[in-house]
mmCIF file of the N, C-alpha and C atoms, coordinates in Angstrom:
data_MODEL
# 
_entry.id   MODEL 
# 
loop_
_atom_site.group_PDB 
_atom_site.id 
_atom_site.type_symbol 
_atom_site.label_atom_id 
_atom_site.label_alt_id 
_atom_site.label_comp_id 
_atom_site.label_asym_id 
_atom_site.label_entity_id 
_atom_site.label_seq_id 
_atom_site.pdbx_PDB_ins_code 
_atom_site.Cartn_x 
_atom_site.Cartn_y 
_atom_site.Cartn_z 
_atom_site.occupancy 
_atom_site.B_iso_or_equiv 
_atom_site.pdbx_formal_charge 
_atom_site.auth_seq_id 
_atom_site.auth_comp_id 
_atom_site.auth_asym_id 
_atom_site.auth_atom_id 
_atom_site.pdbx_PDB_model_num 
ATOM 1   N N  . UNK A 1 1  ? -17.282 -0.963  43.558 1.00 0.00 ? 1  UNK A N  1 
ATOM 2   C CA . UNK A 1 1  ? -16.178 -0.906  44.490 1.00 0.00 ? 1  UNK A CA 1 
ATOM 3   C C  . UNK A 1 1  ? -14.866 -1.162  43.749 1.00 0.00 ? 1  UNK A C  1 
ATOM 4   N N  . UNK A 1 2  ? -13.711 -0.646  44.150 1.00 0.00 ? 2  UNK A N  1 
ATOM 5   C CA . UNK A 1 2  ? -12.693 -0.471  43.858 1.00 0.00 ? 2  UNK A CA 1 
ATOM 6   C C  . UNK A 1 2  ? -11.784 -1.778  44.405 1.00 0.00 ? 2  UNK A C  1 
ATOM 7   N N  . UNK A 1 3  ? -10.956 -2.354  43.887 1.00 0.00 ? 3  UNK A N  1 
ATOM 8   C CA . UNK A 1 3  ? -9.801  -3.020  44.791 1.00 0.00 ? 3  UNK A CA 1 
ATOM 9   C C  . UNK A 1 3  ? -8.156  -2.870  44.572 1.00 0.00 ? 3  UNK A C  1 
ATOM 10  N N  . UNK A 1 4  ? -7.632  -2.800  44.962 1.00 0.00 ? 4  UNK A N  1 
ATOM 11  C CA . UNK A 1 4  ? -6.325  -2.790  44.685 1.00 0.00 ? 4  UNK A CA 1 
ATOM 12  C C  . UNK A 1 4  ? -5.532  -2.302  43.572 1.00 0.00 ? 4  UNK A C  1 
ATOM 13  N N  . UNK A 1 5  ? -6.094  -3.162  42.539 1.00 0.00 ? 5  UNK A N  1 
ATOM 14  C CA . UNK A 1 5  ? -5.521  -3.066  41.490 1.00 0.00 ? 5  UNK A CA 1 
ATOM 15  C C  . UNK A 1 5  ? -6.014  -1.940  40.758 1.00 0.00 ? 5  UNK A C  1 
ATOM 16  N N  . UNK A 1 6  ? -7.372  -1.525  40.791 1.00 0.00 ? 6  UNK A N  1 
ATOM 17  C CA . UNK A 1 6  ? -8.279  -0.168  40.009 1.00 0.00 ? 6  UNK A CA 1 
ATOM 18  C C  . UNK A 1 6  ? -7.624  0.666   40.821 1.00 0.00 ? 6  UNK A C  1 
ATOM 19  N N  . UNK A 1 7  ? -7.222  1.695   39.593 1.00 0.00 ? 7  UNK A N  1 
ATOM 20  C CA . UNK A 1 7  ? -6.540  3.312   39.775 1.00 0.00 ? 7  UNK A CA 1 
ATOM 21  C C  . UNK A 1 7  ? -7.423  4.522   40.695 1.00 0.00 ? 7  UNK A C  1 
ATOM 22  N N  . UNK A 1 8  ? -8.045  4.690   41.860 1.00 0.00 ? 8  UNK A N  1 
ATOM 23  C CA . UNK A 1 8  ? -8.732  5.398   42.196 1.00 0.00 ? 8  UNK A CA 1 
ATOM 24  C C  . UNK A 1 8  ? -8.365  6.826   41.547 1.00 0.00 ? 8  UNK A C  1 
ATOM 25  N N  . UNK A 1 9  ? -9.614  7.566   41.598 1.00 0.00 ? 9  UNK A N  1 
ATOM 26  C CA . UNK A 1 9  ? -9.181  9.337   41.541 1.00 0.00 ? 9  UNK A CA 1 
ATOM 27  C C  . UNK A 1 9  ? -7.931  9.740   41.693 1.00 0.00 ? 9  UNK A C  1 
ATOM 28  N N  . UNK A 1 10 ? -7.316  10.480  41.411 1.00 0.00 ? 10 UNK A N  1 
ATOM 29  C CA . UNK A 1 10 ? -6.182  11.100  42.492 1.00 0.00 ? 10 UNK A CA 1 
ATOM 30  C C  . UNK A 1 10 ? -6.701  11.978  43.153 1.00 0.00 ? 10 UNK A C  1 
ATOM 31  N N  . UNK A 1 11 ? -6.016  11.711  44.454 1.00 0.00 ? 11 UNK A N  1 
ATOM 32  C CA . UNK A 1 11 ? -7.152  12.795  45.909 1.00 0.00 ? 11 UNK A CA 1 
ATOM 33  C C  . UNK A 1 11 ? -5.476  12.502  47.018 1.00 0.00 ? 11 UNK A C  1 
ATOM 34  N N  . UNK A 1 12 ? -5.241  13.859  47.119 1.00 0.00 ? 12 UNK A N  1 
ATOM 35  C CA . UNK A 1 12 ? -4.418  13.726  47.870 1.00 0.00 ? 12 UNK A CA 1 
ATOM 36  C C  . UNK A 1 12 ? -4.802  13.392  49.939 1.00 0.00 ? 12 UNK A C  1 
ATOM 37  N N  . UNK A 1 13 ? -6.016  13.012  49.849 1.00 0.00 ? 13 UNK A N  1 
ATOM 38  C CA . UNK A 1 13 ? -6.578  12.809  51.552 1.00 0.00 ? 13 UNK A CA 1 
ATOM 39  C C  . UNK A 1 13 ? -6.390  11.469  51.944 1.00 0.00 ? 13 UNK A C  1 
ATOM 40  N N  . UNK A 1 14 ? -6.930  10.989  53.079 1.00 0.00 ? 14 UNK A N  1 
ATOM 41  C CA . UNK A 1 14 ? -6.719  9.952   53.524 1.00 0.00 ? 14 UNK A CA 1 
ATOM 42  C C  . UNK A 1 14 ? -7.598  9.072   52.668 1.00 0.00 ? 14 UNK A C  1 
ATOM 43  N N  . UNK A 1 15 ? -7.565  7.847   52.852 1.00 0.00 ? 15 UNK A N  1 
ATOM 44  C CA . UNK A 1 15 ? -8.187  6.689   51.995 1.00 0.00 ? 15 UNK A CA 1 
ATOM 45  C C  . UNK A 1 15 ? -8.766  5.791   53.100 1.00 0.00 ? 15 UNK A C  1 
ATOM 46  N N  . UNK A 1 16 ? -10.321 5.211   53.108 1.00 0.00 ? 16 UNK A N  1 
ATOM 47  C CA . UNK A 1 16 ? -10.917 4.527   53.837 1.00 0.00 ? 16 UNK A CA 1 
ATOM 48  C C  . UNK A 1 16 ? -10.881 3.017   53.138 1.00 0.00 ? 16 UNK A C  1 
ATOM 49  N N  . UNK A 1 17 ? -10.237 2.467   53.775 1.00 0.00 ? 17 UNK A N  1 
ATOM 50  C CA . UNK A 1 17 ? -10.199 0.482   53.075 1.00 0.00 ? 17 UNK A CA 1 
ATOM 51  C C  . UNK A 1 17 ? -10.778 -0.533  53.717 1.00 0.00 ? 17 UNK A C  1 
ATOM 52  N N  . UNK A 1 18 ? -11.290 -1.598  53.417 1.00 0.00 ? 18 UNK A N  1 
ATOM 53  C CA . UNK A 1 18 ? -12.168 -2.462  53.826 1.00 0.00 ? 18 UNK A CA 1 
ATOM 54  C C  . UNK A 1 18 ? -10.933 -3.368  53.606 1.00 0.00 ? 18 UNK A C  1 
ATOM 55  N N  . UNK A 1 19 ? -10.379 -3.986  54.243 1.00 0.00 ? 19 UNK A N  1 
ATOM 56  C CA . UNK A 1 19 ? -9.053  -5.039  54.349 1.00 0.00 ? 19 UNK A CA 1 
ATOM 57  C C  . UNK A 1 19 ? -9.381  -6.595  54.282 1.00 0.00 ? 19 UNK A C  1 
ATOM 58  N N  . UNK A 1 20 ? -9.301  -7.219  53.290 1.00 0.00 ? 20 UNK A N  1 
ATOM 59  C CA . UNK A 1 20 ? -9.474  -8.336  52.875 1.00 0.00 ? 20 UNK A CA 1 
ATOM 60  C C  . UNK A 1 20 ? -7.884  -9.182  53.153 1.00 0.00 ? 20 UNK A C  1 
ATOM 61  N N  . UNK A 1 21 ? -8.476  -10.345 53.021 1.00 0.00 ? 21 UNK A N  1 
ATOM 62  C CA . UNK A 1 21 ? -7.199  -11.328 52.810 1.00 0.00 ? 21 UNK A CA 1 
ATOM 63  C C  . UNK A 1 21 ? -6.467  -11.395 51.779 1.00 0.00 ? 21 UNK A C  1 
ATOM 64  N N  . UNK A 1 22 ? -5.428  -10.956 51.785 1.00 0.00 ? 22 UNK A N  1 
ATOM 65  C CA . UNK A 1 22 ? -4.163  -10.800 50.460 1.00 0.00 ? 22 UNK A CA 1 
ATOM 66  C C  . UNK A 1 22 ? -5.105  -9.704  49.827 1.00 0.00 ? 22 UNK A C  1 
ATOM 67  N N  . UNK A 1 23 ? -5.818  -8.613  49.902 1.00 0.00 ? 23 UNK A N  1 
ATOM 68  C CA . UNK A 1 23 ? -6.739  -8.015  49.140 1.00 0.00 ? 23 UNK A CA 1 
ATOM 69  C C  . UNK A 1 23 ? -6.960  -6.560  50.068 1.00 0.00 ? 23 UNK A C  1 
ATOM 70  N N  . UNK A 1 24 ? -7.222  -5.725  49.567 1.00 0.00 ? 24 UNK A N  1 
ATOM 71  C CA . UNK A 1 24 ? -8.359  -4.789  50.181 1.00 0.00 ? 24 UNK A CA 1 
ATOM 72  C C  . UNK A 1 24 ? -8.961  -4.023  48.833 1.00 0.00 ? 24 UNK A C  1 
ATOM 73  N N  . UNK A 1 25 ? -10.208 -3.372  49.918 1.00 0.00 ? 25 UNK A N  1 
ATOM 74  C CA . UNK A 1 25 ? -11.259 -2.949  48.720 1.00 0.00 ? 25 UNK A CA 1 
ATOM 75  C C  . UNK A 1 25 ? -11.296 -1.099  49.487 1.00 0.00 ? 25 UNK A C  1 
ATOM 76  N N  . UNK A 1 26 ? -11.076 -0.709  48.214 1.00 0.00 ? 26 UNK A N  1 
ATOM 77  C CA . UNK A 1 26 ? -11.287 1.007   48.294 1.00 0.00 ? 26 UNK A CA 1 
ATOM 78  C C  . UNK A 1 26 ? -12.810 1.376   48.614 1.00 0.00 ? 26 UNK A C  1 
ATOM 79  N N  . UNK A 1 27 ? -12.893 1.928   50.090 1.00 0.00 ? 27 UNK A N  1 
ATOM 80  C CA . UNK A 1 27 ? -14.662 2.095   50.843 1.00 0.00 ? 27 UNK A CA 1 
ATOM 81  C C  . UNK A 1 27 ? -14.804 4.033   50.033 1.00 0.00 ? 27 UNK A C  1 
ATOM 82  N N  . UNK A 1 28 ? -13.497 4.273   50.359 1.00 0.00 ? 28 UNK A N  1 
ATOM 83  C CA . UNK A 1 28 ? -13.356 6.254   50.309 1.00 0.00 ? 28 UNK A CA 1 
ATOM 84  C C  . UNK A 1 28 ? -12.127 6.316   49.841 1.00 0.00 ? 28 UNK A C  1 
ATOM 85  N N  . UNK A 1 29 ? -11.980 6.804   48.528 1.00 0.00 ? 29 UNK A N  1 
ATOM 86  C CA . UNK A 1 29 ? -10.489 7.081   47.310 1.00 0.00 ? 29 UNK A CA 1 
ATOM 87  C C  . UNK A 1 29 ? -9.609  8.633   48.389 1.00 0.00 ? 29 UNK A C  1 
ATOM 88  N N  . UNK A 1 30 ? -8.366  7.908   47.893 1.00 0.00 ? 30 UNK A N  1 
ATOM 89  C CA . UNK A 1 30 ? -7.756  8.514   48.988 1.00 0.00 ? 30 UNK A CA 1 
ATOM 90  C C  . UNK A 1 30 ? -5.984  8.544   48.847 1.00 0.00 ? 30 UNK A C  1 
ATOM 91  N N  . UNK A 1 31 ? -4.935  8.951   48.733 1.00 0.00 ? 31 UNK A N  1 
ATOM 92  C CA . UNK A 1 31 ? -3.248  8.666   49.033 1.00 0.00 ? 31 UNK A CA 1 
ATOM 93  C C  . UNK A 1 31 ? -3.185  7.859   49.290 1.00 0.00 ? 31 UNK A C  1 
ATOM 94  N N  . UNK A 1 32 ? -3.406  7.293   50.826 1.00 0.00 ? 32 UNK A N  1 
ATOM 95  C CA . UNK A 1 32 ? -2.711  6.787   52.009 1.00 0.00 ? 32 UNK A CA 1 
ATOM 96  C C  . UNK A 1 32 ? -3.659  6.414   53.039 1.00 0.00 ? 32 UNK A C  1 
ATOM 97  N N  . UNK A 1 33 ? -3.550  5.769   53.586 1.00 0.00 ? 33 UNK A N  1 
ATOM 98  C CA . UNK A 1 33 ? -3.906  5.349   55.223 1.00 0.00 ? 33 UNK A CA 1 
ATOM 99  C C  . UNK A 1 33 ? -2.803  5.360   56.287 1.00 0.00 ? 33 UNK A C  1 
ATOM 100 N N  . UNK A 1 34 ? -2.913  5.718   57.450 1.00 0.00 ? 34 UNK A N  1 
ATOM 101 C CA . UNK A 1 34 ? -2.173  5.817   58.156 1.00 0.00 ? 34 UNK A CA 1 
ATOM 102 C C  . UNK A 1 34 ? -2.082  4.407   58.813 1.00 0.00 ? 34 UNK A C  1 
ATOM 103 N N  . UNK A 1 35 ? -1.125  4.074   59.604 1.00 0.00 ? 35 UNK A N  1 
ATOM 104 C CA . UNK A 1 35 ? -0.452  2.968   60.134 1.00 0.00 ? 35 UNK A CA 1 
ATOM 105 C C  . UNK A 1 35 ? -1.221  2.942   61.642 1.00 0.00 ? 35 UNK A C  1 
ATOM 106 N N  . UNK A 1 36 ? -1.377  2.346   62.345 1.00 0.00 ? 36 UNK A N  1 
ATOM 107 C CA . UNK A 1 36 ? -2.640  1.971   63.254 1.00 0.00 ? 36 UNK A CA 1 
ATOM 108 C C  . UNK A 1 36 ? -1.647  1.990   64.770 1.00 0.00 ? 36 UNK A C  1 
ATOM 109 N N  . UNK A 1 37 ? -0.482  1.911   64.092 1.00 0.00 ? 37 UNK A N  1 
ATOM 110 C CA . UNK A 1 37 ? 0.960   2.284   65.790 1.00 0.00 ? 37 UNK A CA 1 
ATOM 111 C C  . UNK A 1 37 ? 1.668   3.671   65.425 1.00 0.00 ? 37 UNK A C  1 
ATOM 112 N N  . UNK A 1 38 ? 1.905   3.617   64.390 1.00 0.00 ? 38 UNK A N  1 
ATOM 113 C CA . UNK A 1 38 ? 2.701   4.764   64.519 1.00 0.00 ? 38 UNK A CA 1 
ATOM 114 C C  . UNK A 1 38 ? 1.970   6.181   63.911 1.00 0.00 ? 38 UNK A C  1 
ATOM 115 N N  . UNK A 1 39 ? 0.916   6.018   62.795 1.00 0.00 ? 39 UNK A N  1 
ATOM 116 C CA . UNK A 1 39 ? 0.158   7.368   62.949 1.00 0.00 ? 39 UNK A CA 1 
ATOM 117 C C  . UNK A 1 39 ? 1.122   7.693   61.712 1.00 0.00 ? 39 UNK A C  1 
ATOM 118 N N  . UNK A 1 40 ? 1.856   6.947   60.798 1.00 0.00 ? 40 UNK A N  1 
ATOM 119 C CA . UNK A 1 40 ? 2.995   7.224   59.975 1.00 0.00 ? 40 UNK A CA 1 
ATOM 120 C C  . UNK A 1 40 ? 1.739   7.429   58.598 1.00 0.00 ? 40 UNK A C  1 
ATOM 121 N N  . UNK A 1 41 ? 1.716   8.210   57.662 1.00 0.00 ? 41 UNK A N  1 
ATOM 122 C CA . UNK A 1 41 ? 1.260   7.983   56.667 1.00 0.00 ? 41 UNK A CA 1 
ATOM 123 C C  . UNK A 1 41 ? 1.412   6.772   55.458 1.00 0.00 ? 41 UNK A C  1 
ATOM 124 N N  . UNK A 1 42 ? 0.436   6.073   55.045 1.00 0.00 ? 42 UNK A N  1 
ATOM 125 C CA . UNK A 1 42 ? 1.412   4.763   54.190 1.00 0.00 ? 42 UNK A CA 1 
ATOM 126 C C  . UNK A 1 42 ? 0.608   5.112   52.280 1.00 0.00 ? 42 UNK A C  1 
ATOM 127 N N  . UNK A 1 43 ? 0.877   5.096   51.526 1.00 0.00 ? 43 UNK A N  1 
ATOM 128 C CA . UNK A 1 43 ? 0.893   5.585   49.891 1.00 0.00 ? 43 UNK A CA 1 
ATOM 129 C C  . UNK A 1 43 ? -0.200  4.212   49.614 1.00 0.00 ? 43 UNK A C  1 
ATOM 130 N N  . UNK A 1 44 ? -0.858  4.384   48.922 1.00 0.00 ? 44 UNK A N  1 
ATOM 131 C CA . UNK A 1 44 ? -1.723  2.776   48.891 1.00 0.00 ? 44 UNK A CA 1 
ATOM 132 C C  . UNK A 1 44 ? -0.706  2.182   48.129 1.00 0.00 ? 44 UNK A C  1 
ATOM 133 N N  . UNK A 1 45 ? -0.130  2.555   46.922 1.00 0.00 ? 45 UNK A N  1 
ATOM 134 C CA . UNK A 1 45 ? 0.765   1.572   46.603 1.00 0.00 ? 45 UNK A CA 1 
ATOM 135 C C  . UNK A 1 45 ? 1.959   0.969   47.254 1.00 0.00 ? 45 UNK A C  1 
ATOM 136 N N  . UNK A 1 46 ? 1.874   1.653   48.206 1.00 0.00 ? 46 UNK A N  1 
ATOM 137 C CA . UNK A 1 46 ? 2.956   0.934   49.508 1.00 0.00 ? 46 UNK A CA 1 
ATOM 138 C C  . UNK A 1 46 ? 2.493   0.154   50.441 1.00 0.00 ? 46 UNK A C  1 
ATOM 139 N N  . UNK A 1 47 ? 1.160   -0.129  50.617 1.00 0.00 ? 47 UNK A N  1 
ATOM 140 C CA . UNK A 1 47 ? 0.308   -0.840  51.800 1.00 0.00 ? 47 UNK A CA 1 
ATOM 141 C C  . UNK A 1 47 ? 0.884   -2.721  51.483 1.00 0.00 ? 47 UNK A C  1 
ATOM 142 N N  . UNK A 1 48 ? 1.172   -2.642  52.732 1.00 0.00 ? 48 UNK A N  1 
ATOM 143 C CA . UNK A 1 48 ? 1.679   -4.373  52.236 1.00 0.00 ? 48 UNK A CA 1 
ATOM 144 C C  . UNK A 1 48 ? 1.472   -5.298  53.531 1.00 0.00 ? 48 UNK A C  1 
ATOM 145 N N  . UNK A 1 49 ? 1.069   -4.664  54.387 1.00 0.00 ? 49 UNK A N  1 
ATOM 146 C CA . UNK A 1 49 ? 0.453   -5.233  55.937 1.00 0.00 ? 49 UNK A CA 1 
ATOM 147 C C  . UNK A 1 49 ? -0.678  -4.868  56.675 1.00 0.00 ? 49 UNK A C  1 
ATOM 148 N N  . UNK A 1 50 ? -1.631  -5.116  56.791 1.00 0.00 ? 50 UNK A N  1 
ATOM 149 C CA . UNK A 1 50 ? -2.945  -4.994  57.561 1.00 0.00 ? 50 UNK A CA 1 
ATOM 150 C C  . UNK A 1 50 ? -3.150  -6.297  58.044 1.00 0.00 ? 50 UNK A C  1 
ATOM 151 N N  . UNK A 1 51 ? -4.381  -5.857  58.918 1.00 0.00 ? 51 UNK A N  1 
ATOM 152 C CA . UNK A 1 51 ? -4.931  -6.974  59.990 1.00 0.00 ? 51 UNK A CA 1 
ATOM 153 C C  . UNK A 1 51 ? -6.636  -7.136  59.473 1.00 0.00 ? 51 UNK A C  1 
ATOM 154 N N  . UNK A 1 52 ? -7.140  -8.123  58.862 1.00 0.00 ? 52 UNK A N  1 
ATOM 155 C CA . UNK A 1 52 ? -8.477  -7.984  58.285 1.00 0.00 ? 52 UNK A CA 1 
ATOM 156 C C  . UNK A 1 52 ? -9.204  -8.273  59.776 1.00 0.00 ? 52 UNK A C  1 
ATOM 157 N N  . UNK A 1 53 ? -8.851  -8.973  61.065 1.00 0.00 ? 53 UNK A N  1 
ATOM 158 C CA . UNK A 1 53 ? -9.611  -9.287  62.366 1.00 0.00 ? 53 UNK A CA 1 
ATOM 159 C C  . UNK A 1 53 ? -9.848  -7.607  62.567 1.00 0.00 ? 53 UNK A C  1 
ATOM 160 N N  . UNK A 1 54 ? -8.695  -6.718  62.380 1.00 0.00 ? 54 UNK A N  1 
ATOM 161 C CA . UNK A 1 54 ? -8.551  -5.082  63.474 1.00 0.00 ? 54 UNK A CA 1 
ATOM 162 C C  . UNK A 1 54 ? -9.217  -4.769  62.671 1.00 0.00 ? 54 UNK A C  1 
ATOM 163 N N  . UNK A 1 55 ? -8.725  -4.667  61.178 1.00 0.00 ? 55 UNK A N  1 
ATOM 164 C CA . UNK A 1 55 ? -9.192  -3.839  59.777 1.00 0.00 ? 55 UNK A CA 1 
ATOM 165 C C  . UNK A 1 55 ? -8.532  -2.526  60.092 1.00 0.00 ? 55 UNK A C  1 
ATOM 166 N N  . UNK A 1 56 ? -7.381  -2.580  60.209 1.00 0.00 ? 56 UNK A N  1 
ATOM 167 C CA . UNK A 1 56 ? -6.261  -1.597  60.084 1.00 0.00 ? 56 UNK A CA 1 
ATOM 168 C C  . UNK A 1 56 ? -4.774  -1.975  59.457 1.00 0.00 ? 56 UNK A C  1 
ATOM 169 N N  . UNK A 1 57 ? -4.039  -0.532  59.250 1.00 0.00 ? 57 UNK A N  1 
ATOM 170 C CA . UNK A 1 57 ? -2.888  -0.940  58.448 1.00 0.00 ? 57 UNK A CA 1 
ATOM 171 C C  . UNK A 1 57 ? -1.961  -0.685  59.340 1.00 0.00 ? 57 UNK A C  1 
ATOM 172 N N  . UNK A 1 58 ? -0.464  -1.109  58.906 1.00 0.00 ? 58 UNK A N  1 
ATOM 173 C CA . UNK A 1 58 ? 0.592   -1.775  59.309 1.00 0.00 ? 58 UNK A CA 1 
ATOM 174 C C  . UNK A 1 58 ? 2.142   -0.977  58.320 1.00 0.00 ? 58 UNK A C  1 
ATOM 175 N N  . UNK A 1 59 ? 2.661   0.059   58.816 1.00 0.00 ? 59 UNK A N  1 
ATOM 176 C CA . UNK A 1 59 ? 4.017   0.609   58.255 1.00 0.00 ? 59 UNK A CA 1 
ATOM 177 C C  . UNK A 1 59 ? 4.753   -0.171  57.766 1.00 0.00 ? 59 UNK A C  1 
ATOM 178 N N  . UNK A 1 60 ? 5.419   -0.958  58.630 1.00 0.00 ? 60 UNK A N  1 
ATOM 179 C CA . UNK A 1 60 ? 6.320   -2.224  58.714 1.00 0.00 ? 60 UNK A CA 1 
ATOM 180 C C  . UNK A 1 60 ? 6.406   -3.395  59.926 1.00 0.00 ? 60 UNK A C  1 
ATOM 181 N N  . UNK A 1 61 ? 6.603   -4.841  59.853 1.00 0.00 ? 61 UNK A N  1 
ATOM 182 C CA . UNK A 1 61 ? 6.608   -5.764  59.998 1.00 0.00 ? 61 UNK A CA 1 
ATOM 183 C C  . UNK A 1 61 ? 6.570   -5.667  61.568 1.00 0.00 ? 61 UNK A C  1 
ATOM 184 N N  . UNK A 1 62 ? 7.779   -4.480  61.912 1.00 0.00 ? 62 UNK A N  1 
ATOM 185 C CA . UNK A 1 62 ? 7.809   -4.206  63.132 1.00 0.00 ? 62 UNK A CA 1 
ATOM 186 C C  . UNK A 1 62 ? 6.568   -3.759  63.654 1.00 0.00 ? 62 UNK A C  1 
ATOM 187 N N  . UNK A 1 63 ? 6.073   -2.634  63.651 1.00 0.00 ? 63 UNK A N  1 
ATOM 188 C CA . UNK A 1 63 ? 4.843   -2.067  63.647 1.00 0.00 ? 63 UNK A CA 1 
ATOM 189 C C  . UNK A 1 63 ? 3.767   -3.217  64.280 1.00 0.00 ? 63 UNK A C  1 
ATOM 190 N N  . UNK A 1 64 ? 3.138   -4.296  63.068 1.00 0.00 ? 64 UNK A N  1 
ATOM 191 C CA . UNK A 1 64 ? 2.509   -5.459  63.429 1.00 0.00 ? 64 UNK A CA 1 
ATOM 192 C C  . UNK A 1 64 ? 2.870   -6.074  64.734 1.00 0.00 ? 64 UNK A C  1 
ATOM 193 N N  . UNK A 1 65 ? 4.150   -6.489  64.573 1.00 0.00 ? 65 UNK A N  1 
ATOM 194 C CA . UNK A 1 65 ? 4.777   -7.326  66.164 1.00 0.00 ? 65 UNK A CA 1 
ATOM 195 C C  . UNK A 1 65 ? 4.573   -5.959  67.266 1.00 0.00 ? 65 UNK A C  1 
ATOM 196 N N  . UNK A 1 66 ? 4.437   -4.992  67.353 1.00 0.00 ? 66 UNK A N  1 
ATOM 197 C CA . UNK A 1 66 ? 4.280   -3.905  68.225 1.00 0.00 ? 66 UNK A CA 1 
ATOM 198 C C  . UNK A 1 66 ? 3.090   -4.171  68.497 1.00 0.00 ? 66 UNK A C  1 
ATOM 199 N N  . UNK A 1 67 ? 1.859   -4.490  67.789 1.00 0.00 ? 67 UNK A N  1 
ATOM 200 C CA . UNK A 1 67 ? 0.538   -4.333  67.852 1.00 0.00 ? 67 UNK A CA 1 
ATOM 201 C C  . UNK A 1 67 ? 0.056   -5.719  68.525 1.00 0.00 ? 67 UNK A C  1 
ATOM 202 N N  . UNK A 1 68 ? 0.770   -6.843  67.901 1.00 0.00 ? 68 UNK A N  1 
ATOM 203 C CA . UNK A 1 68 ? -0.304  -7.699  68.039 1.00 0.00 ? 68 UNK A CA 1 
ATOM 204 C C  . UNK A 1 68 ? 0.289   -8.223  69.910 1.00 0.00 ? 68 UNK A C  1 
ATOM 205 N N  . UNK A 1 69 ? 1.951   -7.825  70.518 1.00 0.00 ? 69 UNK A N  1 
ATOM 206 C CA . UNK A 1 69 ? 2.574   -7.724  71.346 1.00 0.00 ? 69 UNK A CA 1 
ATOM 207 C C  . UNK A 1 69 ? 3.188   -6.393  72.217 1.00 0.00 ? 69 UNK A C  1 
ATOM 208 N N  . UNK A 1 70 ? 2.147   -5.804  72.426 1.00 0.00 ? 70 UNK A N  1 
ATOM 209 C CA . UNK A 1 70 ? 2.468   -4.522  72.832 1.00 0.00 ? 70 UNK A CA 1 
ATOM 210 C C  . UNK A 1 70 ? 3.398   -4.489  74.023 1.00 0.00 ? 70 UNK A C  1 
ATOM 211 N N  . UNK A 1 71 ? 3.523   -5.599  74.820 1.00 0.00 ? 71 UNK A N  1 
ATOM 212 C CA . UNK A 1 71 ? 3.989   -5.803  76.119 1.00 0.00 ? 71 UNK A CA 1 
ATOM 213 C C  . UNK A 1 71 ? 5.589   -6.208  76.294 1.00 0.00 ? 71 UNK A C  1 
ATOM 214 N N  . UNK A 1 72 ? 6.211   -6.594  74.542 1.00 0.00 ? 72 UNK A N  1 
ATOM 215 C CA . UNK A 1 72 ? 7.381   -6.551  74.009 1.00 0.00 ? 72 UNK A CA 1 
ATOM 216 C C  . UNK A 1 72 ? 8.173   -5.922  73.762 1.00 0.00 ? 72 UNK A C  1 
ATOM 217 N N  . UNK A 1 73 ? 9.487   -5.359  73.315 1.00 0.00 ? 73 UNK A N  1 
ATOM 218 C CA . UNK A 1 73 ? 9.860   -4.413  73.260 1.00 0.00 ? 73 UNK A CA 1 
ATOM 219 C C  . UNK A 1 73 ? 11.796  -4.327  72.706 1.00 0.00 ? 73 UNK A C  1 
# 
């Protein structure tokens, strides 16, 4: 298994991640994962917010407060 720091393939498709604490582990080598509110594409070297309880990712800060408070606004 892959984590973070190991260079996967280059594969321009989506990327499947197993989301650890301060960590995730590469399940399926991949660009990007998409953002779990907005459907935004995110670069793995740009991934800097997930939820290891959801095991999904997070665009920006906002995004998260959207998710974990949907009823906010």
């Amino acid at each position: 298994m892959l984590n973070r720091y190991d260079r996967p393939t280059p594969s321009a498709g989506e990327a499947e991640l197993k989301y650890l604490d301060g960590d995730f582990r590469i399940v399926r080598p991949g660009a990007f994962v998409r953002c779990a509110v907005t459907g935004i594409p995110i670069p793995l070297e740009e991934l800097k917010y997930w939820s290891v309880e959801r095991q999904e990712a997070y665009s920006t800060p906002e995004s998260v407060l959207q998710r974990l408070h949907p009823d906010r606004r």
